[in-house]
N, C-alpha and C positions, 0 to 999 in steps of 0.2 A: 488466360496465361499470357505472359511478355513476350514479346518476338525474341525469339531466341533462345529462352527459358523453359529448360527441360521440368516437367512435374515434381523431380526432387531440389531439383534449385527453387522453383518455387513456392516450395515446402520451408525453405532453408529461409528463405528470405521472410516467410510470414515471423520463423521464431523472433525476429528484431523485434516487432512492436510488442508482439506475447512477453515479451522478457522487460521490455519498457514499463508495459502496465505490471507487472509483477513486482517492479525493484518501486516502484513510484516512480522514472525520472520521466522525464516527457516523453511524447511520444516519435521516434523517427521510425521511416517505414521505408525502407530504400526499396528501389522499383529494379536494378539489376546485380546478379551477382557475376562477377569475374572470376575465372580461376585463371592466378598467374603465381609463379613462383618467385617474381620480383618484382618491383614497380620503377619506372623509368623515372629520375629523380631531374633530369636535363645535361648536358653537358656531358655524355657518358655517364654519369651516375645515377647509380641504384643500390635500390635494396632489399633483400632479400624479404620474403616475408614468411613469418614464424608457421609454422605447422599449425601450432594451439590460439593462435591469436588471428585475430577480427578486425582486418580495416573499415572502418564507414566513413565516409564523408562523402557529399553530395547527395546522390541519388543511387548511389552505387556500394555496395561491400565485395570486398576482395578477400579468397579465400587462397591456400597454397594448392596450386593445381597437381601438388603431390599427394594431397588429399580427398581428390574427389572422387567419389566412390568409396571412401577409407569409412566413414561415419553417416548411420540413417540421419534425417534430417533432425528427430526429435534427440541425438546425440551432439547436436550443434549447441542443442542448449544453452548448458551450461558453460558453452564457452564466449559464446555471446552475452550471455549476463555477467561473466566474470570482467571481460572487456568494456561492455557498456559504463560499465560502476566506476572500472579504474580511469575512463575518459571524464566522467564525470569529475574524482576528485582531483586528476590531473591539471583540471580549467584552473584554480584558484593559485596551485604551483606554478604554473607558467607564469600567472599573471604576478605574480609579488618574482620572481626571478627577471623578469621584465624591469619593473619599476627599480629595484636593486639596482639591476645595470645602466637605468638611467641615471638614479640618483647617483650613483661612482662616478658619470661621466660627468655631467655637471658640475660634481664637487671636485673636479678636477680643471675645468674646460673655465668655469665662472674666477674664481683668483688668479688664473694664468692670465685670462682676457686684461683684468684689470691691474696687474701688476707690468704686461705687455703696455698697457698702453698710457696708464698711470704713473709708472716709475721708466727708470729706466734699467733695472736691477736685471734682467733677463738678456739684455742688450740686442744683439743681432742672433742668436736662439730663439728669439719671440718670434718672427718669422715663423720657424717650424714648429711650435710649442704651440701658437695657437691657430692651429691649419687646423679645421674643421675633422680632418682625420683619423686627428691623437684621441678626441672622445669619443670616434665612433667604434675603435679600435678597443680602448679601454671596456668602454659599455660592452662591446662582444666577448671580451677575454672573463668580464664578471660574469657575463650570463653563461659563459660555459663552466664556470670554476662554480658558479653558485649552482648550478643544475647539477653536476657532476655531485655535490655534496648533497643534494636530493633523492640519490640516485636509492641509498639505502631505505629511504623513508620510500622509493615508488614500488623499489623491489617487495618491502613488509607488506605496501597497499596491497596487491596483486596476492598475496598471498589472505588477505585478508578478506577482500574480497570472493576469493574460492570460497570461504568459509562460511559470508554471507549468501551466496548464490547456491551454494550445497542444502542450507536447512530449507530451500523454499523449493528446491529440484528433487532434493534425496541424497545424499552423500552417496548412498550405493550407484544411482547413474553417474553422478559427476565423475567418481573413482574409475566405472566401468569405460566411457568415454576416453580418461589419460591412462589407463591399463591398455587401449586398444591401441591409442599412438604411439604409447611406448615397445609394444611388441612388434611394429612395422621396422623398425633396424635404421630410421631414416638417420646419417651419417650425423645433419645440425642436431639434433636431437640426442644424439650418445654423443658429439660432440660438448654438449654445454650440461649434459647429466656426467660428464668426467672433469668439467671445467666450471662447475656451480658458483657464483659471485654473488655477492649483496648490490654490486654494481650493475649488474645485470641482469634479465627477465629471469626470475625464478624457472627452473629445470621442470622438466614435466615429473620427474622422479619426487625432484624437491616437493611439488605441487603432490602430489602422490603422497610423499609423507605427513604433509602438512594437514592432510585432510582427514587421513588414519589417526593422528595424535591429537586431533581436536582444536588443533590452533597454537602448539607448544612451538610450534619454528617460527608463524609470525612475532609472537610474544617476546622470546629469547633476544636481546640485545646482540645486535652482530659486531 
């Protein structure tokens, strides 16, 4: 057992690699779990982390310390493999939202440079027009405006993903699992099951229906 790591955390932490070799993605095996209800982002910023949802990165996963003790360890399940799956397909979105934002800034940064120093048509604006800046500026307003438009395609993932991770757990445990955090009254939780978005992480209600109907809410164009 980890220094520190009580018998059901480290129950908790074995389901990572079991769900890995399950779904086929590679295998991570994180060594500690944390229960914290936000994660410290720098600078005064954070942010909250979801009830139903699974941080990993490094050596570590992060659970909401308003759920410990809420679900046995074999009830992590299926929320762990719904998470693994949606990291998975998330890699390739970031990645083409990334190169988007480069190529706007480029196609903006490359004829400024050369009409600044080419002509003289920009005059004393080329100064400010081609300050290293204005593309880095641009490239971040695309990666948010192009992510932001992805947002419906991550929310469908997530729910698609339940769908995947249900036929290989049992649709009845995964159901029984968002059945139990839905009956704890936590405030984010009835907050965003009364405030449901395509823009945002599917509701545990949402996810609840989604899993009853076979798949008719990812399906349905939002």
């Amino acid at each position: 057992m980890s220094e520190g790591q009580s018998g059901s955390d480290e129950a908790i932490l074995q389901q990572v690699p079991s769900m890995c070799d399950l779904l086929g993605l590679k295998r991570f095996t994180p060594k500690k779990l944390i229960w914290e209800d936000s994660i410290y982002l720098g600078r005064g910023g954070r942010i909250s982390v979801p009830v139903d949802y699974v941080f990993l990165g490094g050596r570590r996963m992060i659970l909401a310390r308003r759920m410990q003790g809420v679900l046995a360890p074999e009830e992590w399940k299926p929320l762990i493999g719904s998470t693994l799956l949606v990291r998975s397909w998330a890699r390739p979105r970031i990645i083409k939202s990334l190169l988007v934002g480069i190529i706007v800034a480029l196609a903006y940064y490359v004829p400024v440079l050369l009409l600044a120093f080419g002509t003289s048509v920009l005059g004393s604006a080329g100064i400010y027009l081609t300050s290293p800046i204005f593309p880095l500026v641009i490239g971040l307003l695309t990666l948010v405006v192009f992510g932001r438009l992805y947002s419906p395609e991550a929310h469908k993932e997530a729910l698609r993903a339940d769908l995947q991770v249900a036929g290989l757990v049992g649709r009845n445990v995964f159901l029984t699992t968002l059945r139990k955090i839905d009956s704890m009254g936590f405030k984010d939780v009835e907050k965003l099951n009364r405030k449901s978005s395509m823009f945002k992480q599917p509701s545990i209600q949402e996810r609840i229906q989604n899993l009853q109907s076979g798949g008719m809410i990812a399906s349905v164009p939002q």
